[in-house]
N, CA, C and O atoms as a Tripos MOL2 file, in Angstrom:
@<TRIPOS>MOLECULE
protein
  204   203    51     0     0
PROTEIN
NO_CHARGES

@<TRIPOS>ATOM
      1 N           0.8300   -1.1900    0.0000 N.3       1 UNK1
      2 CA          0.0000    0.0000    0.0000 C.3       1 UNK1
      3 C           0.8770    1.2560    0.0000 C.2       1 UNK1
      4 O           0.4000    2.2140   -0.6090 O.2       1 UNK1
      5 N           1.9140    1.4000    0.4980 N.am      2 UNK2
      6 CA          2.6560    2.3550    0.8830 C.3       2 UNK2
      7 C           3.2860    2.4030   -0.7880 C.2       2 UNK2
      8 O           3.0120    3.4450   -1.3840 O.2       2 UNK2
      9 N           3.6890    1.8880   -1.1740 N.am      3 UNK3
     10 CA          4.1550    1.9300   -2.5760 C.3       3 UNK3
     11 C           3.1140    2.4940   -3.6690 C.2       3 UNK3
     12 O           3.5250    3.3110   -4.4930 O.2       3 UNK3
     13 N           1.9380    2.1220   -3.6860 N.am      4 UNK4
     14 CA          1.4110    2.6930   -4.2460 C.3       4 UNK4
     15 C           0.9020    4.1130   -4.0590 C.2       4 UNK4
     16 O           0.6270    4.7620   -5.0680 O.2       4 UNK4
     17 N           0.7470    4.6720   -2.8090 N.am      5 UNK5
     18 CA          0.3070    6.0300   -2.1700 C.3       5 UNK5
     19 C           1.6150    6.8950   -2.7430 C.2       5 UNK5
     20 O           1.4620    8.0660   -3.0910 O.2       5 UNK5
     21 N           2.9810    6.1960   -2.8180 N.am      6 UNK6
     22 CA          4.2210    6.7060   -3.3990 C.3       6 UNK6
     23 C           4.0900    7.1350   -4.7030 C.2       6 UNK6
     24 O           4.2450    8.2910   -5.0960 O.2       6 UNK6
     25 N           3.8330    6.2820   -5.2820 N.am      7 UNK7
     26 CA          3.4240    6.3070   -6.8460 C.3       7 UNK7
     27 C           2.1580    7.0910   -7.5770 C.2       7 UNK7
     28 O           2.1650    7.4950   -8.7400 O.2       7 UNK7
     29 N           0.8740    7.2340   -6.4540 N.am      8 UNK8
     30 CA          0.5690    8.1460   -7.0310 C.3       8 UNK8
     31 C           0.3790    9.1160   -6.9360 C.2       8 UNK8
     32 O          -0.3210    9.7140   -7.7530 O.2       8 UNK8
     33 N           1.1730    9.9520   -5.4190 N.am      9 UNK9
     34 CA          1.2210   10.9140   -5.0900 C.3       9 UNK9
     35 C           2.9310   11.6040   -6.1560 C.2       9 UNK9
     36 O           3.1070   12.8210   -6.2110 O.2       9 UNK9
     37 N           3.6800   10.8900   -6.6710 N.am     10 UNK10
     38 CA          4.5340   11.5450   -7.4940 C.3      10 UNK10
     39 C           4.2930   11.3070   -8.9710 C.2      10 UNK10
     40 O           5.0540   11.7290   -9.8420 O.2      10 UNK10
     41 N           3.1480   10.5780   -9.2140 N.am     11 UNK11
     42 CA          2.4400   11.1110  -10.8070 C.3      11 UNK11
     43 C           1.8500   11.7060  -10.3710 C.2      11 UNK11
     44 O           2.7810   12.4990  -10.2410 O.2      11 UNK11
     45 N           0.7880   12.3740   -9.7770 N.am     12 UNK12
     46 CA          0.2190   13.3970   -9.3000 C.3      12 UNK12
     47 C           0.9890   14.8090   -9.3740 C.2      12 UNK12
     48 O           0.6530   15.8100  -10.0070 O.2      12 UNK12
     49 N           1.9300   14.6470   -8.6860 N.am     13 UNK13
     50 CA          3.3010   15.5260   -8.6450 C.3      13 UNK13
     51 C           3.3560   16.2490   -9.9810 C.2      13 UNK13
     52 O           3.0600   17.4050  -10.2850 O.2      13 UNK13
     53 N           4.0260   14.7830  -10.9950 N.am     14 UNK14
     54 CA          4.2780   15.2660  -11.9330 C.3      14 UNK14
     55 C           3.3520   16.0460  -12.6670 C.2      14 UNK14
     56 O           3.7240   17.2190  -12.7110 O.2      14 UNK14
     57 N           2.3230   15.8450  -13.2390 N.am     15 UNK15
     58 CA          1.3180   16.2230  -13.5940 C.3      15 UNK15
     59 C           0.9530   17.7910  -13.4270 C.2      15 UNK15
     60 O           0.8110   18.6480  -14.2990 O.2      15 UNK15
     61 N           0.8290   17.9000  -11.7560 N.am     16 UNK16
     62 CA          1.0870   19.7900  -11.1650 C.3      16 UNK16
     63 C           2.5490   19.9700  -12.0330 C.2      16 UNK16
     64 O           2.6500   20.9740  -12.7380 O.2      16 UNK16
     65 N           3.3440   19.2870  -11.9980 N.am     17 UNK17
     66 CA          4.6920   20.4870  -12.4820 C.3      17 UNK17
     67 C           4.5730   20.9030  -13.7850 C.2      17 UNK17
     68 O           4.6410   22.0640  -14.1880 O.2      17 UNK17
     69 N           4.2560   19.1460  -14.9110 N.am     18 UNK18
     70 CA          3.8910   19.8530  -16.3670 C.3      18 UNK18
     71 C           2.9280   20.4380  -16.6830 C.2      18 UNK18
     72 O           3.0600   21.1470  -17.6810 O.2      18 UNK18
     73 N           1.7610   20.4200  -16.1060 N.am     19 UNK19
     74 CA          0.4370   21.5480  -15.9000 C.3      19 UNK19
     75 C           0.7570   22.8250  -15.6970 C.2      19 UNK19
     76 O           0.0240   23.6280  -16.2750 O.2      19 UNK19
     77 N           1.8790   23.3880  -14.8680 N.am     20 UNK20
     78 CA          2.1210   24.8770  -14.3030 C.3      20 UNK20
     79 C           3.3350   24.8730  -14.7550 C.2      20 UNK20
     80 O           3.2890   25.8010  -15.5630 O.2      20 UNK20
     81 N           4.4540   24.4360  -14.7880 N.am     21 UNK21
     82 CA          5.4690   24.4690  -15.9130 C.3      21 UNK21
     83 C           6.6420   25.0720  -14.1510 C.2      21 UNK21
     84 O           7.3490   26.0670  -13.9910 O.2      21 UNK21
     85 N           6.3450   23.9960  -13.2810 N.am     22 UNK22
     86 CA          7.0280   24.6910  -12.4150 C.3      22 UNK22
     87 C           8.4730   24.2770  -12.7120 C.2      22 UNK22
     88 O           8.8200   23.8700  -13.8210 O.2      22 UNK22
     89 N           9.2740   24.3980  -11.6920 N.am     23 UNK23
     90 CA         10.8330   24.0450  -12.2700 C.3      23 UNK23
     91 C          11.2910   24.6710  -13.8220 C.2      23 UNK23
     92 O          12.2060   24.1130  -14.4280 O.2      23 UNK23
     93 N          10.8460   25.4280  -14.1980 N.am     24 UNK24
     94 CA         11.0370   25.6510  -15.6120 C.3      24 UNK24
     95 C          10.8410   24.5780  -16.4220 C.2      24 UNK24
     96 O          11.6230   24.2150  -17.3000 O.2      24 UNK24
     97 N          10.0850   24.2020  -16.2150 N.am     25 UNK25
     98 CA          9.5770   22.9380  -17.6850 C.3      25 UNK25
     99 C           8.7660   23.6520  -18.0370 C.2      25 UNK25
    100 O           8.1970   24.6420  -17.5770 O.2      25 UNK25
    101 N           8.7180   22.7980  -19.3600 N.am     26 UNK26
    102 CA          7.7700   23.0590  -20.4170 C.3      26 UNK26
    103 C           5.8910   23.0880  -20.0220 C.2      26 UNK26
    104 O           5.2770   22.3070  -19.2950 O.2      26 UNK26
    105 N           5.6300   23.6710  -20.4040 N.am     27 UNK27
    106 CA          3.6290   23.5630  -19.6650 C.3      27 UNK27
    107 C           3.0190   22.2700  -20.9810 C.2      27 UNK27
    108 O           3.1650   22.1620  -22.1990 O.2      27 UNK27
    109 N           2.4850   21.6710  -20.1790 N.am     28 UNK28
    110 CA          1.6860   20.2300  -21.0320 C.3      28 UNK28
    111 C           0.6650   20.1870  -20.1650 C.2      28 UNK28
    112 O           0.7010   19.8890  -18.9710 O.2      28 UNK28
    113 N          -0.2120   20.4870  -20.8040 N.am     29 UNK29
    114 CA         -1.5240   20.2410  -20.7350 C.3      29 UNK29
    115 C          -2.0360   19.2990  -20.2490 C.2      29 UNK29
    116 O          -1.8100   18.2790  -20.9000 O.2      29 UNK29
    117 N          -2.9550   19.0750  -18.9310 N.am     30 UNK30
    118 CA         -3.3920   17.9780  -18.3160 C.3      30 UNK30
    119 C          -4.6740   17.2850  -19.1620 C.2      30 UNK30
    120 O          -5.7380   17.9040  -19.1790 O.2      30 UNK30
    121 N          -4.5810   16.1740  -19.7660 N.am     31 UNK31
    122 CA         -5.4030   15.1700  -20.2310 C.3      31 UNK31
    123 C          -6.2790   14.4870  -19.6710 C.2      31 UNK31
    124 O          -6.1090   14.2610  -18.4730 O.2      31 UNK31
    125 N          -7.4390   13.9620  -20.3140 N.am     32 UNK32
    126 CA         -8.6950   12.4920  -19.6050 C.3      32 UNK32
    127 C          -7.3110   11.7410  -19.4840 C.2      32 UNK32
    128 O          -7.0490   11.7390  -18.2810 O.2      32 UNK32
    129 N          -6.4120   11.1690  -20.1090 N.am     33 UNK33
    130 CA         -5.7240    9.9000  -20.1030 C.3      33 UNK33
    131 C          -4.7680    9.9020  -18.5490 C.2      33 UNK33
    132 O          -4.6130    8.9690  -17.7600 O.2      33 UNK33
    133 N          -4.2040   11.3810  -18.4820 N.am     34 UNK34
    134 CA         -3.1710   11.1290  -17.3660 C.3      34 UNK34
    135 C          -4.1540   11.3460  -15.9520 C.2      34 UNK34
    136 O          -3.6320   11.2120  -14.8460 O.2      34 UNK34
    137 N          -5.6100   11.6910  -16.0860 N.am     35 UNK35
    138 CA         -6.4440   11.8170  -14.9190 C.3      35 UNK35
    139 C          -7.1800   10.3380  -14.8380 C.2      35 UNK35
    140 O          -7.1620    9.7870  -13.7370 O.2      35 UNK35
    141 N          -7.5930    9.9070  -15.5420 N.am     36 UNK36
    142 CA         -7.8620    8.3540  -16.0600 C.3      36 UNK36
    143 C          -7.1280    7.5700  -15.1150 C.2      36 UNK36
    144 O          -7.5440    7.1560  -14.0330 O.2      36 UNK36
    145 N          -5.4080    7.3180  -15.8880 N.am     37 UNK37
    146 CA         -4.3980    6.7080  -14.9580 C.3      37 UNK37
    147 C          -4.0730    6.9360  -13.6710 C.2      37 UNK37
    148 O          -3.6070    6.0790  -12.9200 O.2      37 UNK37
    149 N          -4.3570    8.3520  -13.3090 N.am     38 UNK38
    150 CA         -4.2190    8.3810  -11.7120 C.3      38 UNK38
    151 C          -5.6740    7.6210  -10.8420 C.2      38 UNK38
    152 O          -5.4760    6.9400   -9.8360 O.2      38 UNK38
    153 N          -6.9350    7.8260  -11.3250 N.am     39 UNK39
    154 CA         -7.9520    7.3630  -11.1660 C.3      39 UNK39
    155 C          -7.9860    5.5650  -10.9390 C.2      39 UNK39
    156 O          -8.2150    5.0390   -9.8500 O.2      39 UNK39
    157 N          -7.8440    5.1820  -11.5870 N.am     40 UNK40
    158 CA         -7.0880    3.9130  -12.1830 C.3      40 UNK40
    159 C          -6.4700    3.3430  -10.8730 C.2      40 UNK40
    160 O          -7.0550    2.5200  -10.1700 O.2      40 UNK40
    161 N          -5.2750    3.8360  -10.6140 N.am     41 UNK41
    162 CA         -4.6470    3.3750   -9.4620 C.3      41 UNK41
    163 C          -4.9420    3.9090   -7.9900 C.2      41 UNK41
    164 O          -4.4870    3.2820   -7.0340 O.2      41 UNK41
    165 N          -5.5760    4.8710   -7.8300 N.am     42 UNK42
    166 CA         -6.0230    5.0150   -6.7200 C.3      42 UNK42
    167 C          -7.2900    3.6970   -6.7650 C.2      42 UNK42
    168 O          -7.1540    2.7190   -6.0290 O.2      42 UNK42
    169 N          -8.3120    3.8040   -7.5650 N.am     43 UNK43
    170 CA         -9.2060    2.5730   -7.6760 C.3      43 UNK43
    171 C          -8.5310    1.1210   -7.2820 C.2      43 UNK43
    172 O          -8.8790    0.5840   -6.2310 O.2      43 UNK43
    173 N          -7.8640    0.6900   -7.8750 N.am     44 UNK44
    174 CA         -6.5430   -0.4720   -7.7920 C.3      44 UNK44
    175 C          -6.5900   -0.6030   -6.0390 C.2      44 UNK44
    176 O          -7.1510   -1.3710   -5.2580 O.2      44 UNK44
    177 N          -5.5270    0.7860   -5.8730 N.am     45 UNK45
    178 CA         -5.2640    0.4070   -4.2920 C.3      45 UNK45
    179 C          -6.5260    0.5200   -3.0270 C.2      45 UNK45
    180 O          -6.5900    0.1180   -1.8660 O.2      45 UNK45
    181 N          -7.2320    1.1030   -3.7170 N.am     46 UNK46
    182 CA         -9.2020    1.0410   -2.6300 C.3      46 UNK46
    183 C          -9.7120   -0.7450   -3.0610 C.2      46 UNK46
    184 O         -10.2420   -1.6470   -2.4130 O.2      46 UNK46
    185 N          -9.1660   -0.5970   -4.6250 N.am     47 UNK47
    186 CA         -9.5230   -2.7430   -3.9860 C.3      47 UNK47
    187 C          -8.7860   -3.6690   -3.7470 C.2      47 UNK47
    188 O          -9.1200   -4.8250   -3.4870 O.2      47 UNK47
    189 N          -7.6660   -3.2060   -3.8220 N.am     48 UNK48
    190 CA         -6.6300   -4.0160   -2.5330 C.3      48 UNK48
    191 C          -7.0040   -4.4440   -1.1720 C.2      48 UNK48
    192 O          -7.1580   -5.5190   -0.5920 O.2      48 UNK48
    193 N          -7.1520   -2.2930   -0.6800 N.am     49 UNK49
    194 CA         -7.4510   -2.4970    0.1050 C.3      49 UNK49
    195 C          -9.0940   -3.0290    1.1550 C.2      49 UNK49
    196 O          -9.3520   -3.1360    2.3530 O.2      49 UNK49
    197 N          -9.5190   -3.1430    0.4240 N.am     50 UNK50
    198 CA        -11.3530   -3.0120    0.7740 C.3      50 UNK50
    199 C         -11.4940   -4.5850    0.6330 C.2      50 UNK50
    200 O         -12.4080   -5.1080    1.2700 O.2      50 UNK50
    201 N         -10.4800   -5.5750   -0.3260 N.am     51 UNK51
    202 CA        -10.8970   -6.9470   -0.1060 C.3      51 UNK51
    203 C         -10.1550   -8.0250    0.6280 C.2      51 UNK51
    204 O         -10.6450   -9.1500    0.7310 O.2      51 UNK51
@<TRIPOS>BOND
     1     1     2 1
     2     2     3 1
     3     3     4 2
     4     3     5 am
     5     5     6 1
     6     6     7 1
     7     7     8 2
     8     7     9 am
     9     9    10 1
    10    10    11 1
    11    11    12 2
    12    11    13 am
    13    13    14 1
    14    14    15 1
    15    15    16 2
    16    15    17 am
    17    17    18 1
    18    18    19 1
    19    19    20 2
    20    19    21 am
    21    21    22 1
    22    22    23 1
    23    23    24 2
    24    23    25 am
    25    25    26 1
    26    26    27 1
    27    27    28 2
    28    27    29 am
    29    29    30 1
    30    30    31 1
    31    31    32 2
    32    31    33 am
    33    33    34 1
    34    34    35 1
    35    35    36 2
    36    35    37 am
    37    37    38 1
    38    38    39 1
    39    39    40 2
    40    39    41 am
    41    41    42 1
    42    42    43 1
    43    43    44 2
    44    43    45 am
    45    45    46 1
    46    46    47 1
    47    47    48 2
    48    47    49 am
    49    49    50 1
    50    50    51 1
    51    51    52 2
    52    51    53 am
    53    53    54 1
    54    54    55 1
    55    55    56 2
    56    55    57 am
    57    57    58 1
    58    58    59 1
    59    59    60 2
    60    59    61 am
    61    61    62 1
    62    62    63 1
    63    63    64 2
    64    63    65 am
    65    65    66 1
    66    66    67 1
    67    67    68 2
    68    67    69 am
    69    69    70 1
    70    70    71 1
    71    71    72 2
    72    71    73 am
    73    73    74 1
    74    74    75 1
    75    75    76 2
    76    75    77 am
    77    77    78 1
    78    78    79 1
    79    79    80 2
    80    79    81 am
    81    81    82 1
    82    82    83 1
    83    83    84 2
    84    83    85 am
    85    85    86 1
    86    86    87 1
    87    87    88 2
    88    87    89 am
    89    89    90 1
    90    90    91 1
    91    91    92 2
    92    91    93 am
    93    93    94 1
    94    94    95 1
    95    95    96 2
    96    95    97 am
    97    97    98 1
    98    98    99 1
    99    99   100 2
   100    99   101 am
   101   101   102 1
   102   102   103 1
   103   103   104 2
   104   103   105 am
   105   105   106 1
   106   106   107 1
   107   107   108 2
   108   107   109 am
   109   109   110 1
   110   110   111 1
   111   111   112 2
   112   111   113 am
   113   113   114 1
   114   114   115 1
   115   115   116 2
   116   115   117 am
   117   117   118 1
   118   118   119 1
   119   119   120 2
   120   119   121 am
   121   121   122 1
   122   122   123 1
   123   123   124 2
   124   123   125 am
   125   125   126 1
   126   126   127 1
   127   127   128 2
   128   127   129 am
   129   129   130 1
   130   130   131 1
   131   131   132 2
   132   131   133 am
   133   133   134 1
   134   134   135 1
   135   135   136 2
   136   135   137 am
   137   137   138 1
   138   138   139 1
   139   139   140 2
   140   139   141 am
   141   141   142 1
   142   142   143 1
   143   143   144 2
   144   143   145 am
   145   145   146 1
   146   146   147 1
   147   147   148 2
   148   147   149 am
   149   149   150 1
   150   150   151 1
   151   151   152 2
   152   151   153 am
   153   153   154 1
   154   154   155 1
   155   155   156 2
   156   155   157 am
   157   157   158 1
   158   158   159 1
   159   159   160 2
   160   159   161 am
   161   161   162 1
   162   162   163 1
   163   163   164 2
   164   163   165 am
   165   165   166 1
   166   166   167 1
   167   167   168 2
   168   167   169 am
   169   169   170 1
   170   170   171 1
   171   171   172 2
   172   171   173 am
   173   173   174 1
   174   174   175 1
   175   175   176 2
   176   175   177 am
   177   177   178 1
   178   178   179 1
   179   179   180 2
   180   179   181 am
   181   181   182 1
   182   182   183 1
   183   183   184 2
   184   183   185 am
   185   185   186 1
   186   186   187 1
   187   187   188 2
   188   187   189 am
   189   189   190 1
   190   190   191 1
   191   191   192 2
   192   191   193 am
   193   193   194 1
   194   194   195 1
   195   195   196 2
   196   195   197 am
   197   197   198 1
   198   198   199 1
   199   199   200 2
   200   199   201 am
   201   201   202 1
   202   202   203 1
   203   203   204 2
@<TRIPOS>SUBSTRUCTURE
     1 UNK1         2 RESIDUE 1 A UNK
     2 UNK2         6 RESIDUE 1 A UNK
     3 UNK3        10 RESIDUE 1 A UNK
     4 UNK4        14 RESIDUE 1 A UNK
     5 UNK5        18 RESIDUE 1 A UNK
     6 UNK6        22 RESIDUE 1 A UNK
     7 UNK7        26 RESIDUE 1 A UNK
     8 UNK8        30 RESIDUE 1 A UNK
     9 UNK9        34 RESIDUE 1 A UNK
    10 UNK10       38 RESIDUE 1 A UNK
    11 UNK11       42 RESIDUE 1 A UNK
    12 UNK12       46 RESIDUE 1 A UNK
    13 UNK13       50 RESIDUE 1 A UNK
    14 UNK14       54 RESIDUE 1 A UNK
    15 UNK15       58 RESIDUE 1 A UNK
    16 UNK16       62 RESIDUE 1 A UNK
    17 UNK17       66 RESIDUE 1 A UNK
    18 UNK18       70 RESIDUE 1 A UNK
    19 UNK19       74 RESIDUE 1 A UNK
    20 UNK20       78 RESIDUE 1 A UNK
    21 UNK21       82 RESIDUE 1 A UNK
    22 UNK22       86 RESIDUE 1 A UNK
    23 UNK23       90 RESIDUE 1 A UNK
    24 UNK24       94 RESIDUE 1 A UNK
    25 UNK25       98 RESIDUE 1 A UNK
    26 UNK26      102 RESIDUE 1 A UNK
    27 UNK27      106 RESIDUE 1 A UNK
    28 UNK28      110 RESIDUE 1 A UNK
    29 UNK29      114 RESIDUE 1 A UNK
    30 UNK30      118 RESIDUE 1 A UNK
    31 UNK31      122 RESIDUE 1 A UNK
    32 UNK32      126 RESIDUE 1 A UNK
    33 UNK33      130 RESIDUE 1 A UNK
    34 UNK34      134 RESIDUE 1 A UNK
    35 UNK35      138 RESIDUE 1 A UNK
    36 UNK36      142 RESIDUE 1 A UNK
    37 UNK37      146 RESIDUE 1 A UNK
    38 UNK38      150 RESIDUE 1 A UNK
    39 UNK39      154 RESIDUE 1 A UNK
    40 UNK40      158 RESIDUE 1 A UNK
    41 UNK41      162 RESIDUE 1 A UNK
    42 UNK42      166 RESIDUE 1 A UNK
    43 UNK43      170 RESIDUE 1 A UNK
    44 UNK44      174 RESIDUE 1 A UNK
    45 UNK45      178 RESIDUE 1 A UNK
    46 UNK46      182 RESIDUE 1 A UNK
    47 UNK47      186 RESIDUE 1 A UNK
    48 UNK48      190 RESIDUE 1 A UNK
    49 UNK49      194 RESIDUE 1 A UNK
    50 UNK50      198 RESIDUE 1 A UNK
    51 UNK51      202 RESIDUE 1 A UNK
């Protein structure tokens, strides 16, 4: 569980940085696909944990 709360709290991460272009990166536009995939695995680890 802890691995995954890791994982999607730093795609999450990422996502705020290329969304706002912090660190001086480039700005990329947040997508259904990369909100999808975070969705996705939070779902994953609620039925890990719930069964």
């Amino acid at each position: 569980m802890t691995v995954v709360v890791l994982l999607v709290g730093s795609t999450t991460g990422g996502i705020l940085v290329d969304h706002f272009g912090i660190f001086e990166s480039p700005k990329k536009a947040v997508n259904k696909q990369k909100i999808l995939g975070v969705l996705i695995m939070i779902l994953g680890a609620a039925a890990i944990k719930l069964l």
